[in-house]
N, C-alpha and C positions, 0 to 999 in steps of 0.2 A: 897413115894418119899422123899429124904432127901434134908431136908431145909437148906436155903443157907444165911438165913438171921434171926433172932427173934426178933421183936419188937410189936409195935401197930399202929393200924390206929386212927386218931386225926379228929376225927366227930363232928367237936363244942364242946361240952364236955364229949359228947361220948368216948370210947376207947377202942379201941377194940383188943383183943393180937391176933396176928396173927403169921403166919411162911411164910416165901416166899420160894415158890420152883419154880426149870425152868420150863415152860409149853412147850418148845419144846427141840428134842435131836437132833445132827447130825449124819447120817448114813452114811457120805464119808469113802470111806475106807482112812487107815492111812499108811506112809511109809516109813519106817526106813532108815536112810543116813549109807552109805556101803561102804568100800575102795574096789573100780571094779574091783583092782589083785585080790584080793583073799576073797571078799567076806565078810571082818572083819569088824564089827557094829565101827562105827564113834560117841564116846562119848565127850560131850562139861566136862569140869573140869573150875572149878573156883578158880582163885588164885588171891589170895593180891598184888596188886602193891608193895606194902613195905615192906612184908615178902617172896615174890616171893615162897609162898607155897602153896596148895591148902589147899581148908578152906569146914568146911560143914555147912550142912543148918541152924544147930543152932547158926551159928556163921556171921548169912550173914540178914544186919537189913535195914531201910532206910534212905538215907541222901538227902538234897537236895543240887545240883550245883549252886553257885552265880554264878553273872556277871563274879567276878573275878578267876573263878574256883576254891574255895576252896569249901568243902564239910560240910552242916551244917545237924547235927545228927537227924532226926527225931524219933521218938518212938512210939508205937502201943499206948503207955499212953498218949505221947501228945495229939493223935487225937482221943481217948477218950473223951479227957477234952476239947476237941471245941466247942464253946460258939454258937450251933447248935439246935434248938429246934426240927430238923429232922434228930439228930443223930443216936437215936433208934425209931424213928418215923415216919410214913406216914401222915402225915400231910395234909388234904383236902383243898385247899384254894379256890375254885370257881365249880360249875357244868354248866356245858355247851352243848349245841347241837353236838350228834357227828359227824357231819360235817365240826362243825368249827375247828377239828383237821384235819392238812396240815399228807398227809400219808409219807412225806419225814420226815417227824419228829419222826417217828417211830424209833424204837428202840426194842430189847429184851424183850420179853415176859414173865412172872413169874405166876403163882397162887397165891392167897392168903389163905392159910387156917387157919381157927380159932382154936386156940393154947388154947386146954381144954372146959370143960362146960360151966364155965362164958359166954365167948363168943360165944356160939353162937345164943343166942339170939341178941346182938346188929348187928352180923354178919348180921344175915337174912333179919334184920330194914334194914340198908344199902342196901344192896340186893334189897330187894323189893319194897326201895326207885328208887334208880336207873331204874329200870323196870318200875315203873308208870311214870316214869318224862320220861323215853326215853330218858334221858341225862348222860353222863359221867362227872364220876368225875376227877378234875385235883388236882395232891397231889402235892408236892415235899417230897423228902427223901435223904439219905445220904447213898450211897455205895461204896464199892473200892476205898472208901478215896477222894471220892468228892461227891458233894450235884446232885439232879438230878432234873429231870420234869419226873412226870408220867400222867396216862391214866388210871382210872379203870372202866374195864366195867364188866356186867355180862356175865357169859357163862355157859349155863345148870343151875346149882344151884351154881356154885363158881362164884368167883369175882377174875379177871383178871387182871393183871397189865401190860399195854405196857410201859418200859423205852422209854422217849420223847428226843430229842435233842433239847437245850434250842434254840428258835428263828436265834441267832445269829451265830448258827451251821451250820444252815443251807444255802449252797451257792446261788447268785443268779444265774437265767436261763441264762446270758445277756449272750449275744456274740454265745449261743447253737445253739439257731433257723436260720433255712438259710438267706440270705439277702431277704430284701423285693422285690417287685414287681414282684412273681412266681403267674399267676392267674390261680385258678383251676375252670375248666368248670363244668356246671350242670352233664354235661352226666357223664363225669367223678367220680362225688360225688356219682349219681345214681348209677352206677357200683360197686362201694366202699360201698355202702350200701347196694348191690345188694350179694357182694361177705360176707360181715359181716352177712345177713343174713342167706346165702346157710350155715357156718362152724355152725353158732347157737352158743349153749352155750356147756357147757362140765361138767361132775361132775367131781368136783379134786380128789376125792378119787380116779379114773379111772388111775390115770396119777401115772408116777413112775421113778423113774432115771434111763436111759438106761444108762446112762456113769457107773456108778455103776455097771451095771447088764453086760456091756462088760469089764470091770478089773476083776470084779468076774471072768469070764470065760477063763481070760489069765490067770489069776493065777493055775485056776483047769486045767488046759491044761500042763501049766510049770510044776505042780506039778503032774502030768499024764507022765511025758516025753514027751509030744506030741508039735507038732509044735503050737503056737497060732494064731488064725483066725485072716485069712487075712480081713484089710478096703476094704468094698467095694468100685468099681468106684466112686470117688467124679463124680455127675450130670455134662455136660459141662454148665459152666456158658457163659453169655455174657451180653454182654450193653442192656438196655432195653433203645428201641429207640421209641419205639410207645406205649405210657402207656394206651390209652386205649385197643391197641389189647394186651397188657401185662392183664391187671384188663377183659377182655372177655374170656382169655385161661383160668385164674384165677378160676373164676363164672362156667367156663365149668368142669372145673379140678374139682372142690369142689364138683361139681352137680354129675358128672359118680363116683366119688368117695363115697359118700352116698347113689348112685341110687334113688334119688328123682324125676329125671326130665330128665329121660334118655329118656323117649319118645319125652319129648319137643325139648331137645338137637339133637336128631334124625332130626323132624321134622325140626328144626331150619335148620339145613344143609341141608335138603332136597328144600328147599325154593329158595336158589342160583340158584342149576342147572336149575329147572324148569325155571327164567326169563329169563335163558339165552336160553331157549328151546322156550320160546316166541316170544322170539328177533330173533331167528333164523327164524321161521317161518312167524314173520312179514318182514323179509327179502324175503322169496320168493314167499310171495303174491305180494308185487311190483311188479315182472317183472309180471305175473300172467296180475294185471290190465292194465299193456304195450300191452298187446296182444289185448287184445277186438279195445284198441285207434286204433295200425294199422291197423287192420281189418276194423272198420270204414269207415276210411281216405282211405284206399282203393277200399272199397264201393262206397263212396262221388262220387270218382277218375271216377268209371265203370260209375256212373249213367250220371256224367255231359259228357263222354265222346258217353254215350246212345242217351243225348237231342240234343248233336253238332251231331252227324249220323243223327239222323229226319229230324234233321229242314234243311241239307243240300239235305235228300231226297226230303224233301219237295219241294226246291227250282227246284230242276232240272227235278223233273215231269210233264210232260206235261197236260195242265189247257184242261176240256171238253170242249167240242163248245156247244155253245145250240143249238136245233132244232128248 
């Protein structure tokens, strides 16, 4: 990998030569600006306001703008000679727990490699410091023409540099978060915890840029002659009104989607119609128990209208005489 930087790291009195190189690359595709008649590549030229000529690269240096707009000359020599102890140096100023680095402070990524044999024994020191302590190191350094905060931690057997954004880079939350008094209920929480468990975790390796991989395939299409593949239906969106049957389709969607719990999800639905097959049936035993009551009450009915017939026989039968 070619190095983008050469100096040393500043270990107490340690020093160690290093080379910094990027530790990540970008793989977006890139896209040439085109005049849309006819196809002709759109080049920028650089011309002198006061020569009104164009001018080229050896001839094009840096100035800085005052208040008052005039231009004061700066030089690759001036900023050589800046009164920088982390000009050509990584300089370690404290080790700390990696936690207490805010990941909004992150910044660009580098390797650190040791720059010849000397090095890399004190390399390894560092190294293997950092590894027992489980702590990172915070440096400052000087690049692109200003001072920075770094991050060194180890990774495999190198030693890692994240560029940090100093403190005051970084903006507050205020005003992000919605206005107060939105309460979220247990079940709710439950659900949400219910739905983060069913997706799990993910290996990042697994994962890849489809936006990439669908320009890739307009481009081989254009360049095919062939028409390029049409976007699928965007899904119909809508308002979600009811968050927790939203967080329930949610947990069901995740579950048939992995086939974890397609029997339970089954079962689950199966459970409704059955109460409602209960409720029906406790519906027509009522009338059911109505029937025996009239039946009764018309029993009652027969029997008192049995005792009034007796006792009127009784009355109007004529009494024996004795002998």
């Amino acid at each position: 990998m070619r190095s983008i930087w050469n100096g040393a790291i500043s270990f107490g009195l340690v020093s160690i030569p290093i080379k910094l190189v990027n530790a990540t690359e970008s793989h977006s595709i890139s896209f040439r600006q085109i005049h849309t008649e006819d196809g002709g590549r759109i080049r920028y030229r650089k011309f002198c306001e006061l020569e009104d000529r164009e001018v080229t690269q050896a001839e094009i240096g840096k100035g800085y703008e005052d208040a008052d707009g005039s231009i004061i000359p700066i030089t690759d020599e001036d900023l050589s000679r800046l009164p920088l102890p982390t000009a050509k140096t990584i300089e370690i100023v404290a080790f700390v727990p990696a936690d207490r680095i805010d990941p909004l402070q992150m910044d660009a990524a580098y390797y650190l490699a040791a720059s010849g044999a000397p090095a890399a024994k004190p390399y390894t020191l560092l190294r293997e410091a950092l590894k027992r302590s489980n702590r990172v190191a915070i440096a400052k350094y000087a690049l692109r023409g200003r001072e920075r905060l770094g991050m060194l931690r180890v990774v495999g057997d190198a030693i890692a540099m994240h560029g940090l954004l100093w403190p005051d880079e970084v903006r507050s939350p205020e005003g992000v978060a919605p206005d107060a008094g939105v309460t979220v209920r247990d079940k709710e929480l439950d659900l949400a915890d219910a739905l983060m468990d069913t997706l799990g975790e993910v290996d990042l390796d697994d994962l890849h840029d489809e936006y990439r991989d669908a320009v890739e395939e307009v481009i081989a299409a254009k360049v095919a002659g062939h028409a390029p593949p049409e976007a699928p239906e965007p899904a119909a969106g809508g308002k979600v009104l009811d968050l927790m049957a939203a967080l329930e389709n949610s947990v069901r969607a995740a579950q048939e989607s992995r086939g974890e719990t397609a029997g339970a999800t089954a079962a689950a639905e199966k459970k409704t119609p059955a109460k409602k097959t209960a409720a029906k049936s406790a519906a027509k035993k009522t009338p059911a128990k109505k029937t025996p009551a009239k039946a009764t009450a018309k029993s009652t009915a027969k029997k008192a209208t049995t005792k009034k017939t007796a006792a009127s026989a009784k009355k109007t039968a004529p009494r024996k005489r004795s002998a």
